[in-house]
N, C-alpha and C positions, 0 to 999 in steps of 0.2 A: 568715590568719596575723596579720597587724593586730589583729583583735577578737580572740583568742589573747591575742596580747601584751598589749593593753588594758584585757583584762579582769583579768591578771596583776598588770598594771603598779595599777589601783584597788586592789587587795588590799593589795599592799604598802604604799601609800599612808595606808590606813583603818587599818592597824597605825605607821603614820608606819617603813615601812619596815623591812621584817623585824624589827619586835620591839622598833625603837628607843622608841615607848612602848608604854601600856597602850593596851587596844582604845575608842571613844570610847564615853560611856556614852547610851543613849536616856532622856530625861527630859522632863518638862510642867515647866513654869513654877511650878508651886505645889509641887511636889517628885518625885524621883526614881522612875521606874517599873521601870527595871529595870540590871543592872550587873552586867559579868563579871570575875571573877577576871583579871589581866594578868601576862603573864609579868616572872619578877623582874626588875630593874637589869639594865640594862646600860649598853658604852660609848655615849655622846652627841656627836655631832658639831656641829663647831664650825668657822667659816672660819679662824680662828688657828692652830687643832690640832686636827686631826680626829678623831683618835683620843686625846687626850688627857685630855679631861671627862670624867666617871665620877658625872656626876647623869643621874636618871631625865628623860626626859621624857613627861611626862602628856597623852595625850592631850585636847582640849575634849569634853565633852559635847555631844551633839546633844541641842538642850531643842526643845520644840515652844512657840509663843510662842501662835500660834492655830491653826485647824484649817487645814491649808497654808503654814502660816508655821512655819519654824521657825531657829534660832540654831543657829553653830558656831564656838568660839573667836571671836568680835565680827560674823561674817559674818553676816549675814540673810538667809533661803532663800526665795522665795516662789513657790509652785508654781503661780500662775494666773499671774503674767506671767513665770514662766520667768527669773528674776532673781536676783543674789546682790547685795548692797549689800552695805558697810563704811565706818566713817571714814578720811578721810586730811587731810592738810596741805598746803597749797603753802609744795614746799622751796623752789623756785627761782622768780623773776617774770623774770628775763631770763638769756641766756648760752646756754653749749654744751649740747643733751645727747647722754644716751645710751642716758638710762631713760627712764619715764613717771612709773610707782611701784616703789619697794622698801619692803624693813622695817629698821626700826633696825637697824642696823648693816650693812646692806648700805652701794651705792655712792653716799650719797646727794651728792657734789658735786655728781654729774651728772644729777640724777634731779627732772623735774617736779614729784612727790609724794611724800611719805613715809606712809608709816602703821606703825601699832604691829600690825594682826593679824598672825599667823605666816601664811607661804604655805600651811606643809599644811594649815591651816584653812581657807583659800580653794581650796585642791586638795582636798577634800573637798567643801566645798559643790558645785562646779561640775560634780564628778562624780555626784553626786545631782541635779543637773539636766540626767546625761543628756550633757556634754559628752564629746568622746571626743579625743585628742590624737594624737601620731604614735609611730608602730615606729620612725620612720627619722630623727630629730633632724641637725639641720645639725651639722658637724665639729665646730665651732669658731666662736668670736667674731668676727663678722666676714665670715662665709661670704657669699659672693655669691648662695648657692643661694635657693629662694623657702620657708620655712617651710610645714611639712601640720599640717594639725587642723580641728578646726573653727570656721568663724565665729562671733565674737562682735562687739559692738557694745558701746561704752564709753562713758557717759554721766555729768557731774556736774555736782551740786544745790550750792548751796551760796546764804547770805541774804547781800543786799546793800545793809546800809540798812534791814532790812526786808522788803525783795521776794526772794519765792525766785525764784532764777535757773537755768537749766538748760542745759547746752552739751555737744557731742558733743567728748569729751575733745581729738580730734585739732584743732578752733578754735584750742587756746592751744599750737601749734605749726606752725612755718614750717620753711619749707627756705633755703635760706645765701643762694639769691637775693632771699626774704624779696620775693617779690611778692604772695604773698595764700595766706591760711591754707590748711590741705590742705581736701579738698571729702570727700563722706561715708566710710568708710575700714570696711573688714570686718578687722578685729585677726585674728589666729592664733589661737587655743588651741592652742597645743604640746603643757601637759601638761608641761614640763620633762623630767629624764629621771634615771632610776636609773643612779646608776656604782657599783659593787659595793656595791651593797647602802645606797645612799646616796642620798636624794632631794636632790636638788642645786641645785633652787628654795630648799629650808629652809637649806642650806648659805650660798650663795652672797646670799640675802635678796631675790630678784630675781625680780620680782611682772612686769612688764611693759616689754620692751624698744621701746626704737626704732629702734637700731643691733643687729642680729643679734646675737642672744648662744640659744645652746640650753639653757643651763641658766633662764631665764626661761619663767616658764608661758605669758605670752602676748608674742606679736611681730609685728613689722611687715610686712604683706606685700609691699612697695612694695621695686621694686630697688633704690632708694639705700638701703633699711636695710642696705646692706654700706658703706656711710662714717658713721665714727666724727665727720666735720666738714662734716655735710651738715644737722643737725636742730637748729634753735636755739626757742626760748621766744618766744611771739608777744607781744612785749614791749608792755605798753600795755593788752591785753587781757583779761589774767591779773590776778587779783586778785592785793594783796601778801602776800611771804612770810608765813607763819602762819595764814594765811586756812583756817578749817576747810570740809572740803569734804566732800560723800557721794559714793563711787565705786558706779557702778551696772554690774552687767555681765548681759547678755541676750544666749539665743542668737542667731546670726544664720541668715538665709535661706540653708541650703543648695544649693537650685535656683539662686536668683539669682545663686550663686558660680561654676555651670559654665557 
């Protein structure tokens, strides 16, 4: 029933949800191979008004960069290490949160990173790598419950001075008692979740939680992700705000997980 749904739930995704755009087009770097007709206009959702924008949107192109590498709206695919990259930013160098990453206009007060890709271009890459999410998404923000999907592992690159530097994302966050940063961490892939007919990662712009939230594609598996005043910025450690960063996302060890 799962893989049912999952495989439903990709479909709708690869159309950015029933039709909300056109299908993505397969392409090489030096130009276009091939490209289908999409179905016309429709309504476009929006976290302001949902139903109230009436532009198309278009889905990315899937371009192939090399043989195994290939691009999806900013996201990089790479099929020997099983990875999707993207740019992002540090929003925050100290303080409360509640995110890791979102997209412009999501919740960035509270959010580690910001980046400019769309989620359903990062829900598209991750599902060409094979990641598979859950039927059964927590209630609600905040859920005490422990997030299902699959593991992944969250890594960023970013120069400092010159030197590239490399750190498993969870390093530039503490917990409130702020005694020492978290130790290795297997993130959720969710997958986020359709509400009629709505992918709710693109809605809501929320790429990756710390405090439980279901409509975020990826989340915390750790039982305090149910306090909203439990995850703070490992202040010190974190390069400062604006600091351009690469987000790296790789499966995780399934075995290891049970």
């Amino acid at each position: 029933m799962r893989n049912r749904h999952w495989l439903a739930l990709s479909a709708m995704v690869m159309v950015f949800c029933f039709g909300h755009c056109t299908p993505p087009v397969m392409a090489q770097a030096g130009g276009q191979v091939q490209a289908r007709q999409g179905p016309p206009p429709v309504i476009s959702m929006s976290p302001q008004h949902p139903r109230s924008n009436h532009q198309q949107n278009q889905a990315p192109p899937i371009v192939m960069l090399a043989p195994g590498v290939f691009e999806v709206g900013g996201v990089r695919i790479e099929k020997k290490t099983a990875s999707a990259s993207f740019p992002a930013t540090v929003n925050m160098d100290k303080g409360l949160l509640e995110y890791l990453i979102v997209s412009g206009g999501g919740k960035v007060h509270e959010s580690l990173l910001r980046t400019t890709i769309e989620p359903y271009s990062l829900q598209i890459a991750l599902l060409l790598l094979g990641l598979e999410g859950t039927s059964d998404p927590l209630r609600e923000q905040g859920d005490a419950g422990i997030p299902q999907g699959d593991p992944v592992t969250i890594t960023l690159r970013w120069n400092d001075a010159g030197t590239v530097k490399k750190v498993p994302i969870e390093s530039w966050i503490i917990d409130k008692n702020k005694t020492a940063p978290l130790g290795p961490v297997s993130w959720v892939f969710t997958g986020s979740f359709v509400n009629e007919g709505v992918f709710m990662a693109q809605v809501e712009k929320s790429i990756m939680a710390v405090y439980h939230d279901p409509a975020a594609m990826i989340d915390n598996p750790l039982p305090d992700g149910a306090s909203d005043e439990f995850w703070f910025v490992n202040e010190g450690h974190v390069p400062p705000a604006g600091t351009p960063v690469t987000v790296i996302i790789r499966k995780g060890n399934k075995e290891k997980e049970k």
